[in-house]
C-alpha positions in Angstrom: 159.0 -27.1 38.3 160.8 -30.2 39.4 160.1 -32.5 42.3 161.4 -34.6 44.7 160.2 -37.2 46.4 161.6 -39.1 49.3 160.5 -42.5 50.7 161.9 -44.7 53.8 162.3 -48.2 52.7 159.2 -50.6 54.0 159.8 -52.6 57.5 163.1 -55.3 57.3 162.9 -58.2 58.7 165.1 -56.9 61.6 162.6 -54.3 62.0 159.9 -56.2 62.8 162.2 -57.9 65.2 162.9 -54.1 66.9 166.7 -55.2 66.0 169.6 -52.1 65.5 169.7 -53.0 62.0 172.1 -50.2 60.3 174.6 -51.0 57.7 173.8 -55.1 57.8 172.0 -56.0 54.6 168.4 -57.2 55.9 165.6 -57.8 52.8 162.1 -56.7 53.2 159.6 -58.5 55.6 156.2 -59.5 53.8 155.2 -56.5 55.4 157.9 -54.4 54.2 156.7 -55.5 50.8 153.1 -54.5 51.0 154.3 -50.9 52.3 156.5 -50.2 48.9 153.3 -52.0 46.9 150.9 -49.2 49.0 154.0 -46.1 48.3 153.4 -47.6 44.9 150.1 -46.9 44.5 150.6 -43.4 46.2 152.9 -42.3 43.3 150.8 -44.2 40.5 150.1 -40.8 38.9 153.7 -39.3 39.1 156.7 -39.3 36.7 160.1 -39.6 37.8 163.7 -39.2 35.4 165.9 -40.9 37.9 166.0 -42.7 41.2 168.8 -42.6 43.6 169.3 -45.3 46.7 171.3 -47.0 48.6 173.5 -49.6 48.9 171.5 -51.7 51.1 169.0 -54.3 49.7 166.0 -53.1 52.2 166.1 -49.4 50.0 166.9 -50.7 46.5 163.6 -53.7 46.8 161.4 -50.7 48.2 162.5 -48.8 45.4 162.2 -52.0 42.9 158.9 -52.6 43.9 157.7 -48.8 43.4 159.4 -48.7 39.6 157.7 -51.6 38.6 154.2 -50.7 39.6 154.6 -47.2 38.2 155.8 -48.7 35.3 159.2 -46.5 35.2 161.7 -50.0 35.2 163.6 -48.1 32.8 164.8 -44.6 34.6 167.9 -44.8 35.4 169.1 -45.9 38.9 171.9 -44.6 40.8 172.5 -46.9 44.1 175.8 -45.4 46.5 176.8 -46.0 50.0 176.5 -42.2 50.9 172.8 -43.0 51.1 172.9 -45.8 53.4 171.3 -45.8 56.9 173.1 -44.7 60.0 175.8 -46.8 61.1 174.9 -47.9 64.2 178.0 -50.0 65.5 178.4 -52.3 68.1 174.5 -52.4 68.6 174.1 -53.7 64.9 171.9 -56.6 65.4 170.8 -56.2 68.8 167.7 -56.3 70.2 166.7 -52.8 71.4 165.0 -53.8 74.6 168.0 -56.3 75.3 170.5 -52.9 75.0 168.3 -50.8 77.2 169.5 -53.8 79.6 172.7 -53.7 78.5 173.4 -50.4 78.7 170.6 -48.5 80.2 167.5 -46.4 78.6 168.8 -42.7 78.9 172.1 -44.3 77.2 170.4 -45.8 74.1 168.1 -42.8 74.1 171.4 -40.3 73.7 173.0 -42.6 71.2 169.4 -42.9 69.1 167.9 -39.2 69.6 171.3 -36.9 70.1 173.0 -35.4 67.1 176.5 -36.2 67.8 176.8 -38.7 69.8 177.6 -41.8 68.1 176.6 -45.4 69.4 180.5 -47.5 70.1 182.3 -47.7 66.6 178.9 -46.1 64.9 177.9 -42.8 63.1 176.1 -40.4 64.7 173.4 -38.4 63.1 175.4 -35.7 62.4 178.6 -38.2 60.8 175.3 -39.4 58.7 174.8 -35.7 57.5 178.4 -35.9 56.6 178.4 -38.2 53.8 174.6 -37.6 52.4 175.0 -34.2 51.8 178.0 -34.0 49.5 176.6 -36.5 47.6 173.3 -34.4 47.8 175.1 -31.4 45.9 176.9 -33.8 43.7 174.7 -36.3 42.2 171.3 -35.2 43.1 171.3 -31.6 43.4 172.1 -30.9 39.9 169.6 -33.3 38.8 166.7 -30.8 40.2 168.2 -27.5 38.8 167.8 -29.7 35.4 164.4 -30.1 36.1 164.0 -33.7 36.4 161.9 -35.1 38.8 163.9 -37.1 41.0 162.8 -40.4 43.9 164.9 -41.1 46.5 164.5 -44.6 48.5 166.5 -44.8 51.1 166.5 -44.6 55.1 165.0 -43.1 58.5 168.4 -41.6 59.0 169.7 -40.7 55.9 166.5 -39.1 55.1 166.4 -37.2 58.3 170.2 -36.0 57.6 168.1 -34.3 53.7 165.2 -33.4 55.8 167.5 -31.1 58.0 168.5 -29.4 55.1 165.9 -28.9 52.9 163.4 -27.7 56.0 166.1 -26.0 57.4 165.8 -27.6 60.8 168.2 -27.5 63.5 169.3 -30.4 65.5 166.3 -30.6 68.0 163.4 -30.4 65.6 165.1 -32.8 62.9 165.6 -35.6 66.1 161.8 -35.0 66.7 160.8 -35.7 63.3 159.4 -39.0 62.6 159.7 -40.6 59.2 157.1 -43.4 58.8 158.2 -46.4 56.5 156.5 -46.4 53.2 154.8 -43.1 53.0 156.3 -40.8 50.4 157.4 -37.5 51.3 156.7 -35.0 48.5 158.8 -31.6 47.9 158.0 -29.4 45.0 160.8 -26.8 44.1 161.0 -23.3 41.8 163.3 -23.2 39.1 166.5 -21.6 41.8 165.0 -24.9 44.2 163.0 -23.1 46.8 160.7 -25.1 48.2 156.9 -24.4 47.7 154.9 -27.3 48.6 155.9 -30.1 50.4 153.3 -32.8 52.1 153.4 -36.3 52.0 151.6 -38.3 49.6 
């Protein structure tokens, strides 16, 4: 039976600063770095055949980090841009308190908990969804009808847009669901990938 497991890349520096960080290519904080070492030691006992993760450096250290305690350094890796976090525009960067100024809390809120509503010049959720599932059904997908056990390091949003699909949530319940940073997410599949267990680690 092959498994996946999911895990959202350990606190960035700009996280820890409660900055829109998106597609801008912020490293770990310390932090960050004891949360993959503590996902790490969650997943000492399983084995993975690949890895997939994103283009961002935050996902691929997390991910670094997790092979090289589990002693699996040599899985192959497949890092693409369809897995990168939500795009978030012209409030890259900014503090989040500073745009609740700017532009006013029930406006951030919509752009940060809506679906479909994109931030100015940004992805929404749903845009997200867009890109991460194709590449779901092309590169991953396939992998677990193989039955390899598959990790996945990668993002709050781009996890959420996988989430929606594999729990079959619809748009309110996936915005209500939390993803905390470092904590694996484990999904257990039959051989036609229904899922029968799925808890996080």
């Amino acid at each position: 039976m092959p498994n996946l497991v999911i895990v959202r890349h350990g606190q960035s520096q700009w996280n820890k600063e409660n900055r829109f960080t998106g597609w801008i290519d912020i490293d770990l904080s310390p932090a960050g770095e004891e949360e993959a070492n503590k996902a790490a030691e969650k997943l000492k006992d399983q084995k993975f055949d690949i890895a997939f993760t994103s283009d961002l450096i935050r996902a691929q250290r997390t991910l670094d980090i997790i092979l090289e305690n589990i002693n699996l350094k040599h899985i192959p890796v497949k890092k693409d841009k369809a897995l990168n976090e939500r795009m978030y525009g012209d409030l890259q960067g900014m503090n989040k308190d500073e745009c609740r100024e700017k532009f006013g809390p029930e406006q951030v809120k919509i752009w940060r908990r809506s679906f479909d509503t994109p931030p100015p010049n940004g992805e929404s959720l749903k845009d997200t969804a867009d890109r991460v599932m194709p590449y779901y059904h092309k590169e991953i997908e396939p992998m677990l009808k193989a039955g390899k056990n598959v990790l996945i390091s990668a993002h709050g949003n781009s996890l959420r847009a996988l989430i929606m699909y594999l729990e079959k949530l619809n748009k309110e319940e996936i915005l209500e669901t939390e993803i905390p940073t470092g904590s694996p997410k484990e999904y257990v599949f039959d051989d036609d990938l229904n899922i029968l267990e799925t808890k996080y680690i």
